[in-house]
N, C-alpha and C positions, 0 to 999 in steps of 0.2 A: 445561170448565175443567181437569178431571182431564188429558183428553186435550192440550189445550196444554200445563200442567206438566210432564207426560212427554216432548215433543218439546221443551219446552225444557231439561232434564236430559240427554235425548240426546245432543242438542246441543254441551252442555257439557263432555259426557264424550268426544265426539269430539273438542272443542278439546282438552282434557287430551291425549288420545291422543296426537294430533298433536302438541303443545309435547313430550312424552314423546320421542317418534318421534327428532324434531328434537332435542333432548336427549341422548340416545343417541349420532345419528349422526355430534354437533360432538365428543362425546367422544371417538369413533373417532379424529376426525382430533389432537385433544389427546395421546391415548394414542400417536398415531405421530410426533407430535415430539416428543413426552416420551422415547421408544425411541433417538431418534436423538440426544436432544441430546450424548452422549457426544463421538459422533465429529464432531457440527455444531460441536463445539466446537472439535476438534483441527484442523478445515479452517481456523475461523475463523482459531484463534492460527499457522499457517502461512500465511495471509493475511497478518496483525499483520505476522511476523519479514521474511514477504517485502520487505513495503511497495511496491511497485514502480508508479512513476510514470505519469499518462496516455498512454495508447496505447503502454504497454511494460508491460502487465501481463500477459506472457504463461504464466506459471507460476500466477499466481492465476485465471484465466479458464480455463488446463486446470482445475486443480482444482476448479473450478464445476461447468463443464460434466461432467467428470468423476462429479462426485458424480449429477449427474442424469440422465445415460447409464446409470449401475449399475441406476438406480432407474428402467428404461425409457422414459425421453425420449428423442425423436428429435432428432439436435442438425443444427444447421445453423450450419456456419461456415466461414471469415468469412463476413459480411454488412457491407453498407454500405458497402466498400471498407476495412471495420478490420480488421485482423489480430485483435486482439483481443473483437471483439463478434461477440455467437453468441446463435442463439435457442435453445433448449429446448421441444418439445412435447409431449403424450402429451394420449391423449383423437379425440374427433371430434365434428364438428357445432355446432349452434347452445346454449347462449352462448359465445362465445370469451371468456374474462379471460385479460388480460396483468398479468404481477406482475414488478416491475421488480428487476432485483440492480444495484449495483454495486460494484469495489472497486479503485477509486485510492486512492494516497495523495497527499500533500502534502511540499512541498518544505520544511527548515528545522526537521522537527519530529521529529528520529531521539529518544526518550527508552524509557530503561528501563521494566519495569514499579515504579514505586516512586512516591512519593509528595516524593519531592523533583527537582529538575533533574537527573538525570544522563545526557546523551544516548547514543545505542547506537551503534559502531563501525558504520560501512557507509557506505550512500550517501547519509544524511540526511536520507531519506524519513520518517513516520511518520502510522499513522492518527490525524489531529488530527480527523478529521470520520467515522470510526465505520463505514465504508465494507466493513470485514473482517467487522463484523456487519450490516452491510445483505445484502449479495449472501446470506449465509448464512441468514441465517433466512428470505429469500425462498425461495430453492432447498429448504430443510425445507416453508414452508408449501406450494411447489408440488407437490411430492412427496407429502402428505399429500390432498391433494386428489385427486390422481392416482391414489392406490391408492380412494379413493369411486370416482370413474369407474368401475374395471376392476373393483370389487365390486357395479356395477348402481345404486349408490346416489343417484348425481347424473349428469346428462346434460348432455354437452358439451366442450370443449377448454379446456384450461391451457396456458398457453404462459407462460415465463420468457423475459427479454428480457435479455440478459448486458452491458452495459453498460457501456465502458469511460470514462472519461475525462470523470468529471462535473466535475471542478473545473478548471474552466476552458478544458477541449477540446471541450464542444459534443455530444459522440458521438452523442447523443439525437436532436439535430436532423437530422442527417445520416441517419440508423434512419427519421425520422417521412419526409424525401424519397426513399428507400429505397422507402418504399410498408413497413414492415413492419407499421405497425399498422393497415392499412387494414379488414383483415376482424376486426380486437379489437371489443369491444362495451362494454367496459369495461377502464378498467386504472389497480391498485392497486399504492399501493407504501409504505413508512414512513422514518423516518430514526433513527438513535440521536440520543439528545438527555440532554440534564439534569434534562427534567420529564417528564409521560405527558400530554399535547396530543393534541386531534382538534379541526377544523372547517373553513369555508371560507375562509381566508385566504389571500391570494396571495401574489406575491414581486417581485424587481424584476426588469425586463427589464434586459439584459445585451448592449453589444456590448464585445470586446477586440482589440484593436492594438498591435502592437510597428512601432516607427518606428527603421528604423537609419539614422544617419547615417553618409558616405564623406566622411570628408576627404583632408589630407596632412599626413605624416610633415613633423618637423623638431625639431634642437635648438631645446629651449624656454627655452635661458638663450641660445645662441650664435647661434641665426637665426631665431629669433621669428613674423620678418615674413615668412618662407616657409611657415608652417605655416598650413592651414587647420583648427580643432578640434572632431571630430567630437563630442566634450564640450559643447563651449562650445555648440553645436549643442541640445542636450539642454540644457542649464542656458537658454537660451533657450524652450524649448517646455515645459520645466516651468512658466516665471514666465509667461508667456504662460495656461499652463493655471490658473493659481491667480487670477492674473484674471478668467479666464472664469467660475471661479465665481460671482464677485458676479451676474453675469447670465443665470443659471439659474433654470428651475422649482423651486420649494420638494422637497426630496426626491431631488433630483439628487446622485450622487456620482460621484465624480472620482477616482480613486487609481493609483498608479503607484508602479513599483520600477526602479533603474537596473541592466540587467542585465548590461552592460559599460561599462566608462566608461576603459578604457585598462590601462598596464601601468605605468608607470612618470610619476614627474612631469615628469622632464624631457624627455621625449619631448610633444611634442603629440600624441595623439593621433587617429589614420586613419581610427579605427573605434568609433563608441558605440552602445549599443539600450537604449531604454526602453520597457518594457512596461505597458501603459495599460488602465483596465479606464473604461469609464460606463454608469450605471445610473439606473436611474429606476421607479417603477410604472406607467410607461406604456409600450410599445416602442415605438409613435405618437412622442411627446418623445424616447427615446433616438436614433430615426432621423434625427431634427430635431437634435438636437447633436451627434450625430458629426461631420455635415461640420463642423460648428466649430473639433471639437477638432485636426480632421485639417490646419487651414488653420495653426492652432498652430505646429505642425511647419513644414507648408509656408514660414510667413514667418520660423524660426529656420533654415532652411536657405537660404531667400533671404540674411538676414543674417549667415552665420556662411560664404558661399560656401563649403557643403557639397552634398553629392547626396541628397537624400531618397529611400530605399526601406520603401516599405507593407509589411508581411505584416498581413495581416487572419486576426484568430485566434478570429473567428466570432463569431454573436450569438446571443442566446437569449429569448424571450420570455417578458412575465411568466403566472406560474399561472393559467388562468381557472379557480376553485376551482365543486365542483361539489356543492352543498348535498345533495343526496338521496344522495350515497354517503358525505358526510362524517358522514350522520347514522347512517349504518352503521357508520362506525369509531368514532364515537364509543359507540355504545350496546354496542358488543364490549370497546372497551378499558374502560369502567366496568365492565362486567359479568368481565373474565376479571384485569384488575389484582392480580394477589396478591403485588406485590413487597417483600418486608421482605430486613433488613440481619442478619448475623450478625455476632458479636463483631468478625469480624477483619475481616467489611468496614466497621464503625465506627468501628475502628481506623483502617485505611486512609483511612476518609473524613474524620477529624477531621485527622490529618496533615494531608493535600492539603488540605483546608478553608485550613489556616494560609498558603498562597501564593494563594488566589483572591481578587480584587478583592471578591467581591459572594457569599461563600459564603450560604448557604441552608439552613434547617432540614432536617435529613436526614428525618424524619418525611414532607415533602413528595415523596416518593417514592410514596407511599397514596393520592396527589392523581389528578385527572384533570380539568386545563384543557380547557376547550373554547372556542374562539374562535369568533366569530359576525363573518363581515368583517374587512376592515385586509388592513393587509399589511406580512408579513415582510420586515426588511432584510437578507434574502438574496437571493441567485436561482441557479437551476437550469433544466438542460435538460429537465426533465421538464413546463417552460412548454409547450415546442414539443408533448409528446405530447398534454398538457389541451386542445391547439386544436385537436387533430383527431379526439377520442375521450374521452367523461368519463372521469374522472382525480381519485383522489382518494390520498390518505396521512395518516401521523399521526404521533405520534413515542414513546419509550418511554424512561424513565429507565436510560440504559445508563451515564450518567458522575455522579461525585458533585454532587450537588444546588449549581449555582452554577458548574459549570464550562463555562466557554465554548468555542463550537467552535473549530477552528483552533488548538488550544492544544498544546505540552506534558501537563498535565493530562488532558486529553481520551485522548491517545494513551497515558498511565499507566493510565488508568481501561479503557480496551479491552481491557487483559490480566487484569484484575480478575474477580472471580466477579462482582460486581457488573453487570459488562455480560454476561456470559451469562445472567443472569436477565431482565436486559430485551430481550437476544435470543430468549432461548425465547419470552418474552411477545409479543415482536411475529412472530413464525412464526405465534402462538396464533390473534393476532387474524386477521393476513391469512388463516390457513385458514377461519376462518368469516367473514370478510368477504365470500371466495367462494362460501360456503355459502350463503348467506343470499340471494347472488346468484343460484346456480344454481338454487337451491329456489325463489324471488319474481323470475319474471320481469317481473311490475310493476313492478320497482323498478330492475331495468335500463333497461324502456321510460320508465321518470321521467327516470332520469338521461340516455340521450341527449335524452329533449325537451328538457331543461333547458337543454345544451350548446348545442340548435337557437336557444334563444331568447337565449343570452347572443351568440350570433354571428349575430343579427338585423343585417342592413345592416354587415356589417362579413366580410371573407373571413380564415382562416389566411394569411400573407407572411410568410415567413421574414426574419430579419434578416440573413442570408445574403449575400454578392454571389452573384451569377447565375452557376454553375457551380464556384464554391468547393469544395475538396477538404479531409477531414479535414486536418488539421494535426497529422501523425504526429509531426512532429519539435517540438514548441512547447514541451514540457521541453528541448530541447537546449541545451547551451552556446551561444551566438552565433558565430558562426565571423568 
């Protein structure tokens, strides 16, 4: 009896040791984003100022890369045919984790840092979706990983995957037919957000199309009946499209912006383009209503004797979410969450609170959702990586509680100390996300089973057409 109470004391004291060990060694990596977050911070808010749009972020992707070259990563770029996306390595061997950066912004959302409307002189860009603090605290937690390797302490490869042009150009998917993540074993990534979320929830699959019409020119008061209107063109494939909704899958969306529609009224005009986005939680259905939508077009240019021209501006699949890593972010962001507000960011938050639809107890910041299934009405190219490599994320309170992405708001709050505390926080997590990886290869071998069986009778297909090229120019004016 004696002698089993002793071996089970052992025992015990070995697990101690180890939780100890382990303890220690996530702190090492804490302690070197802690070091760094001064200047993670100055990259970020040079990010912010820059703004610069899908696949012309060429001054924020140096700066990425840049930072993770100092910090001896091997960089590799371009890749995938982007100017802009570049991988990052350091390390060798088996596990390979990929940790995803990116940092586009968005069109229509140039705002100060302040807490009322005031937009910032430039090109109009602004991070509404948090993107100056994605790439960056990825690039800290990969770095922080990086120096465990070279100090003996964990075994295997880091690789950062620099990612341009998530909002709405696809980049991802074009990276995954690249072959880039082929030898990954895993690959983590997170989002700024308004709450601190982890689980497996998915998103919606994604295809987009811009439909230009070609007509002819003509006085529109003096010769009417010469002009063909590439407008009118569009004003038909919209009402066309707002129909088709009634006879859609539940969960189907349809949205569109017109991104030229002429110069003057009394001119007809030659030339119009509408940019079209449909989504769904299925890419299955999404593939199934494009041709729909596409026919839309086709019979407003039958009717409006106009020339239909396609640009297909790529598709994206939804999340297959991956339960055994999700349960990894989650039991890290409960455990490292220490985000609280100071005076002046309660200040700050109560202001901005006064313009948000659906503001939110700032207290809710100590919070940490966890979703169990559903699915986000977002979508992201980070679909495409989940189908061919587990793939998980999470998200951290970087914007005042209640602000929505795509906002104004959102883009005030990213210059905020408020979002660099939930950028530290999510560096925090993704470095022991990896940790925990490196350390428990079981739990790597979980997560690809997992992957195996959710793609039971079923293969990765891009929603691609067959030899589709990035779509460098898809911010540009219409010509």
């Amino acid at each position: 009896m004696n002698c089993m109470l002793s071996m089970t004391i052992r025992s015990l004291l070995l697990i101690l040791l180890l939780s100890s060990t382990a303890l220690s060694q996530k702190e090492d990596l804490y302690k070197s984003i802690h070091k760094r977050d001064a200047a993670s911070w100055r990259v970020a808010m040079e990010i912010w100022e820059l703004a610069e749009p899908g696949y012309q972020e060429t001054r924020s992707a140096a700066l990425l890369s840049g930072m993770l070259e100092e910090a001896g990563f091997k960089i590799q770029k371009p890749v995938a045919q982007i100017p802009t996306a570049f991988t990052a390595t350091a390390g060798s061997g088996k596990p390979v984790i990929g940790i995803l950066g990116e940092y586009d912004a968005l069109p229509g959302l140039a705002q100060q840092a302040t807490p009322q409307r005031d937009p910032r002189p430039g090109n109009g860009y602004g991070h509404g979706c948090g993107h100056h603090l994605f790439g960056v605290a990825s690039a800290s937690a990969a770095i922080a990983i990086a120096e465990q390797i070279r100090e003996g302490q964990i075994t295997g490869t880091v690789r950062f995957y620099g990612c341009p042009a998530e909002e709405g150009g696809s980049a991802k998917v074009f990276m995954v037919q690249a072959g880039l993540f082929e030898d990954c074993d895993v690959v983590l990534h997170w989002h700024p957000g308004s709450t601190n979320s982890a689980g497996d929830r998915s998103t919606l699959a994604r295809i987009a199309v811009k439909f230009r019409f070609h007509g002819t020119s003509a006085h529109a008061a003096g010769a009417p009946e010469q002009g063909r209107s590439a407008l009118d063109a569009i004003a038909l494939t919209n009402h066309a499209a707002e129909l088709l909704r009634e006879h859609t899958p539940d969960k189907t969306r349809i949205h569109h912006v017109i991104t030229y529609g002429g110069d003057a009224p009394n001119v007809v005009p030659n030339f119009a383009e509408v940019y079209y986005y449909i989504r769904h939680p299925s890419s299955d259905v999404v593939g199934e209503l494009y041709p729909r939508l596409e026919r839309c077009a086709q019979g407003a240019a039958l009717a409006t004797e106009t020339r239909l021209e396609i640009h297909h501006q790529g598709g994206i699949k939804e999340i297959l979410p991956n339960n055994v890593l999700s349960q990894v972010s989650l039991a890290n962001l409960k455990q490292l969450n220490d985000l609280e507000y100071s005076r002046a960011d309660i200040r700050f938050a109560t202001r901005l609170g006064e313009s948000l639809p659906r503001p939110q107890p700032l207290d809710s910041i100590k919070q940490v959702l966890s979703f169990s299934g559903g699915t986000g009405m977002g979508s992201t190219d980070v679909g495409d990586v989940s189908w061919v490599v587990p793939t998980a994320g999470f998200s951290t309170a970087c914007w005042v509680p209640g602000t929505p992405g795509h906002s104004w708001q959102a883009v005030a709050c990213g210059a905020q100390p408020i979002a660099r505390k939930g950028m530290n926080l999510a560096a925090r997590v993704i470095a022991a996300n990896a940790w925990d990886l490196y350390t428990q290869p079981e739990r790597v071998a979980a997560a690809r089973e997992e992957l195996q069986q959710k793609l039971t009778g079923r293969a990765y297909q891009s929603l691609m057409l067959p030899g589709q090229e990035p779509p460098l120019d898809y911010r540009d004016a219409p010509r």
